[in-house]
N, C-alpha and C positions, 0 to 999 in steps of 0.2 A: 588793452584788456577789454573783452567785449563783457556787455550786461551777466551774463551767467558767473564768468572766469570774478568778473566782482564781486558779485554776489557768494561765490565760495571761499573768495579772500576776507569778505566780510566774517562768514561765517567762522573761517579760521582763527580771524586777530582775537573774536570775542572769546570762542575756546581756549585761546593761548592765553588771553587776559584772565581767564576768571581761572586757569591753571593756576598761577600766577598768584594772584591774589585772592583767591580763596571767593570771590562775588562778581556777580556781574557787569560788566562795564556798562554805566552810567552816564558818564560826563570825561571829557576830553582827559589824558594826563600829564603830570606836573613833570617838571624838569626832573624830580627826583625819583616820582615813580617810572616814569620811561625808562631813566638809566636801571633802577631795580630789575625791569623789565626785563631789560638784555642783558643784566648780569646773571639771570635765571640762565635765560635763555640758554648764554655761552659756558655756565656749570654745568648743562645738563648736553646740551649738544656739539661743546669742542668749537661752537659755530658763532659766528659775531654779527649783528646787526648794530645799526646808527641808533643811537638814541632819539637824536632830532626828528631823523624816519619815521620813528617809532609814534613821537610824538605829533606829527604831521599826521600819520596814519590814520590815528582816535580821533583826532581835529575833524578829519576828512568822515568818517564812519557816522560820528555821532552828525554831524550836521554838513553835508557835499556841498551848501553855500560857502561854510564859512573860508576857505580857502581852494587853493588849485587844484586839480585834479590830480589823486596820488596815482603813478603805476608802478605799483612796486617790481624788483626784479624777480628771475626765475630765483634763483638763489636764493631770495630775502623769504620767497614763497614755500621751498625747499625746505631753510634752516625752520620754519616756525612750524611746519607740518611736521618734522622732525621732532620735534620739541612737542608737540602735541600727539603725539602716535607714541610717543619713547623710542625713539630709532636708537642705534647704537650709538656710543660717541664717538666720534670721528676726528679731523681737523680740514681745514679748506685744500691742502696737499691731498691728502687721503679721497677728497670727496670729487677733485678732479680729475684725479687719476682714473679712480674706480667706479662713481658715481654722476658723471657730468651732464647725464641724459636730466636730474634732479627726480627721482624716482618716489619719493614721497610726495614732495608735491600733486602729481600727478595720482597716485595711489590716495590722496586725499581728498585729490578731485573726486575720484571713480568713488569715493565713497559718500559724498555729497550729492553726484549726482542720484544713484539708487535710492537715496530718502525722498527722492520727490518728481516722483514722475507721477503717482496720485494729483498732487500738486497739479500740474503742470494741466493734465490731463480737462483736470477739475475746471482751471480758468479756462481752456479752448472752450471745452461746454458750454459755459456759461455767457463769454462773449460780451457783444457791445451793451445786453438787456442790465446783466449784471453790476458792468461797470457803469451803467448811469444810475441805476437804482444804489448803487454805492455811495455815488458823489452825492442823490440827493439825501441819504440819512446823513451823510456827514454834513452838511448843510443844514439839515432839519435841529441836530444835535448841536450844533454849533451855536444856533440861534435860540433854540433853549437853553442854554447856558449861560448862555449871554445876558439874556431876559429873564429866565427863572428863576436858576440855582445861584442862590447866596456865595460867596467864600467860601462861605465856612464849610458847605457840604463837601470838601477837602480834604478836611480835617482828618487828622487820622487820633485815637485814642487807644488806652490798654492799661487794662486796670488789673493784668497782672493774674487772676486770676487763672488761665492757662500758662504756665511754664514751665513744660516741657520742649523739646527739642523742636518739634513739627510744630508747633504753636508759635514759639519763637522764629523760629523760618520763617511759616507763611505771611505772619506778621511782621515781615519785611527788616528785622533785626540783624546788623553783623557783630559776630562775636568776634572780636579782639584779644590777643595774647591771653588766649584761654589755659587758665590754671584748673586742672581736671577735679582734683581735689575738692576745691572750695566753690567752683561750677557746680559740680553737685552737689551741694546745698542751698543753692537756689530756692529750693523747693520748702524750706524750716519750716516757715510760715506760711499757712493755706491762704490762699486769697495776695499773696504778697511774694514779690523779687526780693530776697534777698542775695545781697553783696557784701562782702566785707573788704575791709581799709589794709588792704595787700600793700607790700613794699614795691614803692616806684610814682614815678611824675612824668608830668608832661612838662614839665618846667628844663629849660635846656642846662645843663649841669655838667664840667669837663669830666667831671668822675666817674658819669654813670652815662649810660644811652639812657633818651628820654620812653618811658614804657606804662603802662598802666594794665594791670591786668585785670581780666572780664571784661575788657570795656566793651559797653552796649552803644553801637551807633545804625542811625539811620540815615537817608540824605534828604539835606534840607528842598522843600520842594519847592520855591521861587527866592526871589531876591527880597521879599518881606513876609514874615512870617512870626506867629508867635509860639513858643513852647515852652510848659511848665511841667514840675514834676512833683509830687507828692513827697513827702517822707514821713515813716511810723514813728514819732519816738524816740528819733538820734540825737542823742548827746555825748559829742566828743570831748574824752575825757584826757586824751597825751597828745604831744606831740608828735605828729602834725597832720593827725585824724580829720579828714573830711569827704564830703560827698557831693553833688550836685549835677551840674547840666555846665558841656562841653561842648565847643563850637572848635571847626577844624576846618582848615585847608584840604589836607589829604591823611591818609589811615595810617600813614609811619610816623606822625607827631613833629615832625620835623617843619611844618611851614606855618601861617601863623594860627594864631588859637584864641580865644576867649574863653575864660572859665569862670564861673558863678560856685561859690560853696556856702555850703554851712560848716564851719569849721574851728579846729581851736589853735589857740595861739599861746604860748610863755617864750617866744625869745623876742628879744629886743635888743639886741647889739650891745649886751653888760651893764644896759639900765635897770632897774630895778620899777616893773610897774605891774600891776596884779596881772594874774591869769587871764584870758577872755575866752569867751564862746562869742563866736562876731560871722556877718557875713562879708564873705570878699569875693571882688570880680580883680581878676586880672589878663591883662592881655600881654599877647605876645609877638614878638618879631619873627619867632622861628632862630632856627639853626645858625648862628652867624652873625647875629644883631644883638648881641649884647645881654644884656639882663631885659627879664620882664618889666612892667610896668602894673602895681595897685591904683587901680583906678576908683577900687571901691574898699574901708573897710568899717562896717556900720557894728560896732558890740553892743550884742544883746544880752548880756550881764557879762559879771566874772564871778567864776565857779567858787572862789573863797566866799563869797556874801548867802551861799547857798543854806549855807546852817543856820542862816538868821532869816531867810525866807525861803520858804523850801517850795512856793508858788510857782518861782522863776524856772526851775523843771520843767514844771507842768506846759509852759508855753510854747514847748518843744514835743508837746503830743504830737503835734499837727501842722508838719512846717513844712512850705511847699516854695520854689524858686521859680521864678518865668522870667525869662529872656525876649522882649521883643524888638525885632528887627526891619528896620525901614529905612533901607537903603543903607548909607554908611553910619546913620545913626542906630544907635544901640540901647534900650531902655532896660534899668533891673529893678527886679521888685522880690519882694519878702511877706511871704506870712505866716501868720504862727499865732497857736492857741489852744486851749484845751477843746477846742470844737472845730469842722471841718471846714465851715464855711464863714472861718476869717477874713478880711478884708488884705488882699495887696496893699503894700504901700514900697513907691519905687523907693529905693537907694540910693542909685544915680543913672543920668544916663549924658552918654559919650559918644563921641563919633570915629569911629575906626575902620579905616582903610584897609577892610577884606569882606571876601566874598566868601562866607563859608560853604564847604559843601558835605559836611557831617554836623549831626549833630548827637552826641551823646550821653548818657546816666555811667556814674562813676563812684567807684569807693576808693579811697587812696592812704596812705599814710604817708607821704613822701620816703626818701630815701635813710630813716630812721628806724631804732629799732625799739619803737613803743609794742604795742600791743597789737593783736587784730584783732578788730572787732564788727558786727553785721550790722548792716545797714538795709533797714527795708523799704522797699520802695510799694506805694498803693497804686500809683494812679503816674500814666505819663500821654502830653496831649500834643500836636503838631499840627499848626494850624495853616496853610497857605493864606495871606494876606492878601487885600487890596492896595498897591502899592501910591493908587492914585489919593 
């Protein structure tokens, strides 16, 4: 495959990816999403791709170090042009018979190439002056960066005061198992996300697939980083109401996870011990590995004692969660009060063997049939860290 024919393979996979999964390909994919991939694929074009292929592919796209050179075949080029064009559905009999010249591919070339002969044109112009004065801003930039800019100038925030659809976009948010209904009332509260504690968990469960819906993610943007999240005023009152910040493998909930809430609790396996309102982190194996694991469950009153101090409320004006991550160690913290600028104080922190590469804001009620109730979010921040 010569440089161009690349270049419009490239350009094909991402199309087919972000068909696929509703966003752009970012980071290489997982054993699970790959095969999702080509199960798209083979519902919509009769046609079958390798998983592994697949997988190799984004490996090779996102970064041509990190392993061998892929060439893919005409076929494999064929069936995803297919797949991105909406050809008709066919099967591999059918496509041989009648189709063996692979006629979409080719028709996807020709249409790749027409978007860029400006392009093209553009770089002859410009030449060798061009490409040194390239290399040295990227140089120039590099070395400011390096020397000037802080971490933290990284940082991404959002305080929620635009949430509308284009806001949310450009703001680099994916929406998740979008419930159309209660999406539109995002908007309740001016200045403020709201979400409500919809049925479903990320928690692996044989009864139910694991799902959450609205859920808001982003991708984490190095290997340390910290993020916290604001909340108005939530106090969960049934089982098993809660909200907070979400760390993930990949966007189908199936690999492992980390989750931070503010949440409430009344079961106990037929013991008899009061009610709580508690923060908990738990982590997970993913699909196949058993039960989660509570790593953290720190109670910040029980709701029975409320009538005798009706203060404990009030500490829930303004309760905010951050996660921060350095390396495979894992830090939580909690704060909360009648004013905004309460002090953190961690919970716990542990060391867990994942690399997350989402991180999201969540309303949940698990798989129960309490009540729905809204949960508003003010403020959420994303920090890229210094790992050294």
């Amino acid at each position: 495959m010569n440089d161009l024919d690349f270049s419009v393979f490239v350009d094909l996979f991402k199309e087919a990816y972000t068909k696929c999964f509703g966003h752009a390909l970012i980071s290489p994919l997982t054993e699970t999403e790959s095969k999702l991939f080509c199960n798209q694929v083979l519902d919509k074009t009769g046609l079958s791709i390798g998983w592994k292929s697949v997988k190799n592919y984004s490996i090779f796209i996102i970064d041509s170090n990190a392993g061998k050179e892929e060439n893919p075949s005409a076929a494999t080029l064929d069936t995803l042009a297919r797949y991105v064009l909406n050809a008709p559905y066919t099967t591999e009999i059918q496509r041989k018979n009648d189709e063996s010249h692979y006629p979409y591919w080719f028709l996807y070339r020709e249409r790749f190439h027409k978007s860029q002969p400006k392009a093209v044109v553009k770089r002859w112009r410009t030449g060798a002056i061009t490409f040194a004065a390239g290399i040295m801003v990227i140089i120039l930039a590099l070395l400011y960066f390096k020397l000037v800019v802080s971490p933290k100038s990284s940082a991404f925030a959002d305080d929620f005061h635009h949430t509308d659809e284009a806001a949310m976009r450009d703001n680099g948010w994916l929406i998740k198992a979008r419930d159309a209904g209660y999406w539109s009332k995002r908007t309740e509260k001016p200045g403020e996300l709201t979400l409500y504690t919809l049925k479903g968990d990320n928690w692996p469960d044989p009864k139910s697939n694991p799902i959450i819906k609205n859920l808001l993610l982003r991708p984490t943007p190095s290997d340390c980083f910290t993020a916290e999240v604001h909340i108005d005023s939530f106090i969960p009152k049934e089982e098993w109401q809660q909200a907070g910040l979400l760390l993930l493998e990949d966007t189908l909930l199936t690999g492992k996870s980390i989750r931070l809430s503010l949440a409430y609790n009344d079961y106990f396996g037929g013991m008899k011990r009061p009610r709580e309102i508690l923060i908990q982190a738990i982590t997970s194996l993913g699909n196949g590995f058993g039960k989660p694991e509570e790593i953290a469950h720190k109670v910040l009153f029980y709701p029975d004692s409320i009538s005798t101090n009706q203060v404990l409320t009030k500490n829930l004006e303004n309760s905010a969660l951050r996660i921060e991550k350095h390396g495979n160690k894992y830090r939580f913290l909690y704060a909360g009060g009648t004013t905004e600028n309460a002090a953190f104080k961690e919970v716990v922190t542990q060391e867990f063997d994942m690399q997350p590469k989402y991180i999201g804001i969540f309303a949940i009620k698990g798989f129960t049939n309490s009540n729905t109730v809204p949960v508003r979010f003010k403020y959420f921040r994303l920090t890229a860290d210094n790992c050294k």
